[in-house]
C-alpha positions in Angstrom: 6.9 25.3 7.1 8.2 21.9 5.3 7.0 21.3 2.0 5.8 18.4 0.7 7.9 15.7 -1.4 7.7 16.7 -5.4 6.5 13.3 -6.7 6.8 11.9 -10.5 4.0 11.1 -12.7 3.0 8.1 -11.5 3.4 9.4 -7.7 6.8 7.7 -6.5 8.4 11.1 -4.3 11.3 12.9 -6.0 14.4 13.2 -3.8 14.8 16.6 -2.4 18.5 16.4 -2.1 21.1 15.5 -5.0 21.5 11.8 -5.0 24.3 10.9 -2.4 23.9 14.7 -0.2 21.4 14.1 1.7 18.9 11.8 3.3 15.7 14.2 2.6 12.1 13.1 3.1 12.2 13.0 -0.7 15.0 10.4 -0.8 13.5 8.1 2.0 10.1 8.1 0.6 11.4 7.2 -2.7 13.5 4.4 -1.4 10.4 2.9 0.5 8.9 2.6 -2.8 11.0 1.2 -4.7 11.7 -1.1 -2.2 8.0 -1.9 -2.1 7.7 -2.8 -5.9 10.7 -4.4 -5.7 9.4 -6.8 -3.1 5.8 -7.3 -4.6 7.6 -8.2 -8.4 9.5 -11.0 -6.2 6.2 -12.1 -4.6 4.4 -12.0 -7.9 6.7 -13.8 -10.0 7.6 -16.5 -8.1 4.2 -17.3 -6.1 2.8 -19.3 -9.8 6.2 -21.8 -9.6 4.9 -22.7 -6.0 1.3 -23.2 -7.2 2.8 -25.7 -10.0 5.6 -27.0 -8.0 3.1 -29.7 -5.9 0.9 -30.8 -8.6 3.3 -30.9 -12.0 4.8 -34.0 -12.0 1.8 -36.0 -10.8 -0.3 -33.7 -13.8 2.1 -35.0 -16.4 1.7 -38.4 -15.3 -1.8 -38.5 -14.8 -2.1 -37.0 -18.5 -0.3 -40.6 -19.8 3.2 -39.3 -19.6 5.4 -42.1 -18.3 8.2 -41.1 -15.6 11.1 -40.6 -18.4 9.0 -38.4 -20.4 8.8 -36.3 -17.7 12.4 -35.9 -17.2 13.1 -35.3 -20.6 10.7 -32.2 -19.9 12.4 -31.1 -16.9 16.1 -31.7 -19.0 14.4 -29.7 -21.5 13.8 -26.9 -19.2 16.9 -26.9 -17.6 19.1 -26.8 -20.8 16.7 -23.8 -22.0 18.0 -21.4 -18.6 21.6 -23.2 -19.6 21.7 -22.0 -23.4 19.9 -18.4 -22.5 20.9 -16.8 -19.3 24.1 -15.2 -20.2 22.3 -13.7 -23.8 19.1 -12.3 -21.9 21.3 -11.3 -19.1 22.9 -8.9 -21.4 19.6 -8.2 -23.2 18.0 -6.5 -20.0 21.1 -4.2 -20.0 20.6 -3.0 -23.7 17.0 -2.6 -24.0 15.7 -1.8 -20.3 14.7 -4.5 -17.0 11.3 -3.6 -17.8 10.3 -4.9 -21.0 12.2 -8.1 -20.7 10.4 -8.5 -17.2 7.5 -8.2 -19.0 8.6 -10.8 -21.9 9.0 -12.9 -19.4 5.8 -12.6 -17.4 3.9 -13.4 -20.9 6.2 -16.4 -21.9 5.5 -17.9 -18.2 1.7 -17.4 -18.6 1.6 -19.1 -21.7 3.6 -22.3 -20.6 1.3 -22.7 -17.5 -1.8 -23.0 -19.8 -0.3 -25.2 -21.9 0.9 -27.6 -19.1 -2.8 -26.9 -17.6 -4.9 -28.0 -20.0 -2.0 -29.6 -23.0 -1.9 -33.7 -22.9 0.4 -34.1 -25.9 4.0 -34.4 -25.1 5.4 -32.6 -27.9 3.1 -30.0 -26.5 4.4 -30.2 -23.1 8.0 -30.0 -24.1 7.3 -26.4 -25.7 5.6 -25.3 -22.5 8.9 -26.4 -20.7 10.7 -24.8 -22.9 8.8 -21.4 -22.9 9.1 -21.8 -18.8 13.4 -22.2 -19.2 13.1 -18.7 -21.5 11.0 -17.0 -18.9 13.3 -18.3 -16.0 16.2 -16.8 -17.7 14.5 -13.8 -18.9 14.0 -12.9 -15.2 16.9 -13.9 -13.7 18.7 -11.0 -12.9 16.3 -7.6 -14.3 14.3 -7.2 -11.2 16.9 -7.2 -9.2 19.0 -4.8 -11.5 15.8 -2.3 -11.4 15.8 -2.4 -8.0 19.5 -1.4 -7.5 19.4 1.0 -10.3 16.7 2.9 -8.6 18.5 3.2 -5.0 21.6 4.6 -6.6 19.9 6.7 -8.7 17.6 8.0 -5.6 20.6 8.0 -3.2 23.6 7.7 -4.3 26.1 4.6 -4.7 26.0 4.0 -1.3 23.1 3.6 -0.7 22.4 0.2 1.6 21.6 -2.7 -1.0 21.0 -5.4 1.7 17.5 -4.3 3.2 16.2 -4.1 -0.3 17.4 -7.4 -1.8 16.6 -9.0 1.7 13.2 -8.5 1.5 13.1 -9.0 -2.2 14.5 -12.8 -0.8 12.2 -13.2 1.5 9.0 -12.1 -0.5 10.1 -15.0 -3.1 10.7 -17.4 0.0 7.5 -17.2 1.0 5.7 -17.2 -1.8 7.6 -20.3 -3.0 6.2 -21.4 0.3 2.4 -20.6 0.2 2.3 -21.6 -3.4 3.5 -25.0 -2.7 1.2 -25.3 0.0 -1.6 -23.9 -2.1 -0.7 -26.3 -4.6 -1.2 -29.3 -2.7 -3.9 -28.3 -1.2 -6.8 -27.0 -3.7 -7.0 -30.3 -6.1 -7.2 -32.4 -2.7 -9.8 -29.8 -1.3 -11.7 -30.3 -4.9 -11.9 -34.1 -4.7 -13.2 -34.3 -1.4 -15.7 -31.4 -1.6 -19.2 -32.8 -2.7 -17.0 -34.7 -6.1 -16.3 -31.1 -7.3 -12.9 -33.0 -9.0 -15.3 -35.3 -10.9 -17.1 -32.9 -12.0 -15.1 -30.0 -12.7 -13.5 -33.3 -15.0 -16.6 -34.5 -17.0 -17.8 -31.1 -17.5 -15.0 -30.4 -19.4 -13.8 -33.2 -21.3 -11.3 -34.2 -19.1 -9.3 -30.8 -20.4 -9.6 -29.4 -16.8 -8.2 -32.1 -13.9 -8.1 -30.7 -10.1 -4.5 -31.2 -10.7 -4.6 -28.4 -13.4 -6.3 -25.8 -11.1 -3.4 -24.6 -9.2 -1.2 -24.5 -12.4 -4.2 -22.3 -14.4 -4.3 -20.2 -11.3 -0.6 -19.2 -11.5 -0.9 -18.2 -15.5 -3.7 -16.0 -13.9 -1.1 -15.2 -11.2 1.3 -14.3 -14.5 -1.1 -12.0 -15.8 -1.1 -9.8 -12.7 2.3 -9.7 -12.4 2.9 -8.7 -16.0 0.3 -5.8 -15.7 2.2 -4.8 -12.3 5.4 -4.5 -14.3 4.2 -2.6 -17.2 2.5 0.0 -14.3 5.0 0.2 -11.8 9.0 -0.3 -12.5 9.4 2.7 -14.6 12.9 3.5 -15.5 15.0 6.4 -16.8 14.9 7.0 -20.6 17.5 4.7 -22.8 18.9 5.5 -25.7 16.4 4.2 -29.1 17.5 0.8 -30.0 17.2 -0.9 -33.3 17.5 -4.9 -33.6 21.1 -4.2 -35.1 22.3 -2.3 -32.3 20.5 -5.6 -30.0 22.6 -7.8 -31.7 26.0 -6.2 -31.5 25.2 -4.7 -27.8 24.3 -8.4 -26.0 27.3 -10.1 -27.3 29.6 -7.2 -25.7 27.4 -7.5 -22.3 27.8 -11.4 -22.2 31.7 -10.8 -23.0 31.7 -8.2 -19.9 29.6 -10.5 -17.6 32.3 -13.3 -18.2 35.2 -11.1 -17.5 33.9 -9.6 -14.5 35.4 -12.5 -12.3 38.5 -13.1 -14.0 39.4 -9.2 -12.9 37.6 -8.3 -10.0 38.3 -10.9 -6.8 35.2 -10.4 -4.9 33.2 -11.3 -8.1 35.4 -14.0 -8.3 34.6 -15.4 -4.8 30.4 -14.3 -5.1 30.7 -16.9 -8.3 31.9 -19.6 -6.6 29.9 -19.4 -3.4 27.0 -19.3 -5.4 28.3 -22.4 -7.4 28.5 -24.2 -3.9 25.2 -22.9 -3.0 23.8 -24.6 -6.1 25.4 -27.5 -5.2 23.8 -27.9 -1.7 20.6 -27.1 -3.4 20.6 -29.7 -6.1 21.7 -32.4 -3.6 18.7 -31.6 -0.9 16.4 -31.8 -3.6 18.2 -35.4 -5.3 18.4 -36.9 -1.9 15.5 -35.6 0.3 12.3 -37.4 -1.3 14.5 -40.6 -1.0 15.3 -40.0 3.0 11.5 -39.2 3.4 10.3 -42.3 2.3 12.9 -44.4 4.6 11.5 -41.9 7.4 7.4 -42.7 6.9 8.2 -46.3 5.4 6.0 -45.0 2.2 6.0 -43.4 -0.9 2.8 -41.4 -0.4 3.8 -40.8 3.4 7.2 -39.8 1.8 5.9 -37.2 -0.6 3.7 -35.4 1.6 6.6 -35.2 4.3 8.6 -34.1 1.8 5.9 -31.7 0.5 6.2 -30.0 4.3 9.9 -30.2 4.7 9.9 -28.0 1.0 7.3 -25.4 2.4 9.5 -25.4 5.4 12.4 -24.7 3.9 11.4 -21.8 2.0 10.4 -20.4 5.3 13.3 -20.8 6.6 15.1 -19.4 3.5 12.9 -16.1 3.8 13.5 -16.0 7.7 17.1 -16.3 6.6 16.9 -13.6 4.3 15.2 -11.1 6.6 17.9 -11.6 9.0 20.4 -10.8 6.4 21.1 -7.0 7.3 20.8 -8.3 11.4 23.9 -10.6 10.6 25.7 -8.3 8.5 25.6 -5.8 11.5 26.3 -9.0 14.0 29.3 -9.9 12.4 31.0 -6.5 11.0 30.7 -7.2 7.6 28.8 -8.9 4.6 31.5 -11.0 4.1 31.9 -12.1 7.5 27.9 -12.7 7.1 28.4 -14.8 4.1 30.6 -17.1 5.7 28.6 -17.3 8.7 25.7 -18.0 6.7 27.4 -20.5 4.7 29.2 -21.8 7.6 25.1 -22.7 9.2 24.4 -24.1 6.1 27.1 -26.5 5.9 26.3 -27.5 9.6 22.6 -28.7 8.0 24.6 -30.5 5.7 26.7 -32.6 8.2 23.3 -33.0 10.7 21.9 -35.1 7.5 24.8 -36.8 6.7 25.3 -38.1 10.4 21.8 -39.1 10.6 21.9 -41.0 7.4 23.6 -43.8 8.5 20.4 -45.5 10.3 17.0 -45.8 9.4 15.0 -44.8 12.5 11.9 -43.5 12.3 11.0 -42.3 15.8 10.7 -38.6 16.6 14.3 -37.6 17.2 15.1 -38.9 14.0 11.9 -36.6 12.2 13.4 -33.5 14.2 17.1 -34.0 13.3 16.5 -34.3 10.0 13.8 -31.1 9.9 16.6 -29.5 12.0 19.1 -29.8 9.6 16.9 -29.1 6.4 16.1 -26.0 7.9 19.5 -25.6 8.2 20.6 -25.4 4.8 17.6 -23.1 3.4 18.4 -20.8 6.6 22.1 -20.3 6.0 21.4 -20.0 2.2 19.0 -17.0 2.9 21.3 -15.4 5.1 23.9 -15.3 3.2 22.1 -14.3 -0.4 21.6 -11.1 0.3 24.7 -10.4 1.9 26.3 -11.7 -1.4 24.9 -9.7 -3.7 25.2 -6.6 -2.5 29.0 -7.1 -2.4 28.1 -8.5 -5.9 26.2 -5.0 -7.0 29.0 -2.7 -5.0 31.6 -4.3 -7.5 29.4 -4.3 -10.8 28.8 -1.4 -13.2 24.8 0.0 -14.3 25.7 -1.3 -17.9 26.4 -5.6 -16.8 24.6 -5.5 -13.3 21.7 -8.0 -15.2 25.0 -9.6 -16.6 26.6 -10.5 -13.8 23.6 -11.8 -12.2 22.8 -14.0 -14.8 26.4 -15.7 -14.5 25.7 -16.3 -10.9 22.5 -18.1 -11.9 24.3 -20.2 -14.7 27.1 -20.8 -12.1 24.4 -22.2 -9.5 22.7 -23.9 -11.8 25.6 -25.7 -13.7 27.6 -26.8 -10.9 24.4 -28.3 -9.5 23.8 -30.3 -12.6 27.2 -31.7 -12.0 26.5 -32.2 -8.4 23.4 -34.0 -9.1 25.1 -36.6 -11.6 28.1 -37.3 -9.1 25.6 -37.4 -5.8 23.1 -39.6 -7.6 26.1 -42.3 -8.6 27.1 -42.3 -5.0 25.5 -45.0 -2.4 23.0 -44.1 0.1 24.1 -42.9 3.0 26.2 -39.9 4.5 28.9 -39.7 1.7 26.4 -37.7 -0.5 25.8 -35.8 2.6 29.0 -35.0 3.2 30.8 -34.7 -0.1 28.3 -31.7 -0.7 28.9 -30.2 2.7 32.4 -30.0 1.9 31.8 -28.4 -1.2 29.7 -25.8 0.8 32.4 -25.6 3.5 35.1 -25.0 0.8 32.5 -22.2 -0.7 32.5 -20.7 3.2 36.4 -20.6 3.6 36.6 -18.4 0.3 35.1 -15.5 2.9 37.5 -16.3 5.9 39.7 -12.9 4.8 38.6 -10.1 3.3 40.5 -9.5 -0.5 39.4 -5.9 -0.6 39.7 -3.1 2.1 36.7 -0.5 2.4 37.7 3.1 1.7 37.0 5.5 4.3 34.5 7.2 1.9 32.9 3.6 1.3 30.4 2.1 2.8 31.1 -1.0 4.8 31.5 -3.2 1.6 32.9 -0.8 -0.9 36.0 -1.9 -2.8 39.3 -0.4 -2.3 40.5 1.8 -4.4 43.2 5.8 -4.6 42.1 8.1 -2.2 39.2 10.4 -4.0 40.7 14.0 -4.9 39.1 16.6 -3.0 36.8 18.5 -4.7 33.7 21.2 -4.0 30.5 20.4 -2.8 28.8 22.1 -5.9 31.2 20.2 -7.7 29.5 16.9 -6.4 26.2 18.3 -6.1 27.1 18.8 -10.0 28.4 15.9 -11.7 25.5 13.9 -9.2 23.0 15.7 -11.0 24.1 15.2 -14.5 25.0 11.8 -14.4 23.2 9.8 -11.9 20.0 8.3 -13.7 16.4 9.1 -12.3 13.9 6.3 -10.6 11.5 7.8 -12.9 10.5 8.6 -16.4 
């Protein structure tokens, strides 16, 4: 007679076999789980973004701000995630994903009320601000749980890519419906019996239709924070003190920086994500511009622009689920990453070549959509794929490290990108400058730096020959050191 799983104290099954031995019901059910909260922490952190993504900037303005105050807030923001990636990076690795999860949850909630219901711009700045600290906060802990708790379930090889697949998609499409959501409910509330008027006069003016979807994602915030505080337990750390904080993040930043100078596919993950981040910051430089040439309009413009961002997110989470699919397709992660960015840069050259005119019939529409799609689709796919090479190379201690340098990579070479693209003419050389930025981002993958070891799995580094040793050995030295997914 099988017995049943032995389960934790807050129900997530126990593995029955030592982590890396076996592939007990134990194993897999814990596995589904954590691949379950891993997913719903993605949806639930990024679905309030999408709710303030639509309405934000037309908030701001219709609060008084004029256009350059509002990118002094957005510069504000950005130069936040800039200053603070790397030194919460290493934070999550001293004192635990969860707590700084949580941190983050709370500052996020708080800067959507303020930009809700704030009209002050000094205000408004601190919300931006409290918004950078939250992005950079949760950068890289989530994922670092969710890795943590596969190898600690079932050993280091474990498969990475299903997990952090669906974690991608789960965040596409949330980005998705909240953008869509976003859009939607203030235009639903001024042309349903003048509930915009009067959800306005009834409160002063404090409460615009444009602030609903932005006061729905704080409440969106304070789910996800309770979810986080139930749900990602982790093993017991060590007590910390805020001395032992302050000399254990420096050493983690220090150890995130070095990780590419030693360790070539590190090396290549960082730059692929720098030319990611520059495709990225171009699309979203460039594409409200060709959208308004397309409709002729600027309100046409922003609501085909509006679609063409919802469908891009799809496309990034179809992308992402077919992550594991390519990886199988192709051999290899790394051949997957260079197909994916190899589709990608294809987007890239389909909107430069169509730039040159300024059609607006239905083939121009669909080439452009085609090639938008493109980009986000190739992106996806290759994401995944990326970071689990990323995580097979990484130790426990810097894995929130290291993916905080790939953020600040990203992001700062698509600061850069956006200066030099935005000094450029209209027309396909901003198109295709950043395409072959991309393309030189998908030729890093054309050979494989490390060979898998035979005891490896498909993207395990290379490395002596591992001396042969007892099963109770392993079964051992598993059980001792390999953490637990629970308390």
């Amino acid at each position: 007679m099988s017995r049943a799983p032995k389960r934790g104290g807050d129900g997530v099954p126990k593995p029955t076999a030592a982590p890396g031995t076996g592939s007990g019901a134990g194993t897999e059910a814990a596995l589904r789980v954590a691949r379950r909260r891993y997913v719903t922490v993605c949806a639930l952190f990024w679905l309030p973004p999408g709710l303030a993504m639509a309405p934000l900037v037309l908030l701001f303005t219709e609060r008084g701000m004029a256009l350059t105050a509002v990118a002094g807030f957005f510069a504000a923001h950005s130069l936040t995630v800039a200053a603070l990636e790397l030194p919460t990076g290493g934070l999550s690795d001293t004192l635990g994903r969860r707590p700084v999860l949580a941190v983050a949850g709370a500052l996020n909630a708080i800067a959507l009320v303020i930009h809700g219901l704030a009209g002050t711009a000094w205000v408004l700045v601190l919300g931006m601000v409290l918004m950078g600290a939250a992005r950079a906060l949760a950068s890289g802990p989530a994922e670092a749980w969710y890795v943590d708790s596969v190898q600690a379930a079932a050993g280091p090889d474990a498969d990475l890519r299903t997990g952090l697949a669906r974690g991608s998609s789960a965040t596409a499409a949330a980005l998705a419906v909240g953008i869509v959501l976003g859009g939607a409910v203030p235009w639903l509330l001024d042309r349903t019996a003048g509930l915009g008027a009067l959800l306005t006069k009834s409160t002063s003016g404090l409460v615009l239709p444009l602030s609903v979807p932005v006061l729905m994602g704080a409440a969106v915030e304070i789910v996800f924070l309770c979810y986080v505080l139930s749900a990602l337990r982790e093993p017991p750390r060590p007590p910390v003190t805020s001395r032992s904080v302050l000399r254990g993040v420096p050493g983690a930043v220090l150890s995130g920086v070095r990780l590419g100078g030693r360790d070539a596919t590190v090396r290549r993950v960082l730059l692929t994500a720098a030319a990611a981040g520059s495709a990225v910051a171009a699309l979203e430089l460039l594409m409200p511009g060709r959208a308004v040439t397309l409709t002729g309009a600027p309100e046409s413009g922003a609501l085909l622009f509006a679609a063409l961002a919802c469908g891009g997110f799809v496309c990034s989470g179809v992308g992402s689920h077919l992550a594991p699919f390519l990886a199988r397709l192709t051999g290899s992660g790394e051949r997957a990453v260079l197909a994916g960015l190899g589709t990608g840069t294809a987007g890239l050259l389909l909107l430069g070549v169509t730039a040159t005119g300024t059609q607006r019939d239905p083939v121009s529409f669909a080439l452009v959509a085609a090639g938008f799609g493109l980009v986000y689709l190739g992106l996806g796919a290759a994401g995944p794929n990326e970071n689990e090479l990323l995580h097979r190379q990484v130790p426990g201690d810097a894995r929130a490290t290291a993916l905080s340098v790939q953020s600040l990579a990203q992001q700062s070479v698509g600061a850069v990108t956006g200066v030099v693209v935005g000094a450029l003419d209209p027309g396909p050389w901003p198109w295709l400058l950043t395409a072959a930025v991309l393309l030189t981002g998908a030729l890093l993958w054309t050979r494989r730096g490390d060979r898998p070891s035979t005891a490896g799995g498909p993207d395990r580094p290379a490395g002596p020959p591992e001396a042969p040793q007892s099963q109770e050995r392993r079964e051992t030295s598993a059980a001792t050191t390999a953490p637990t997914v629970e308390t």
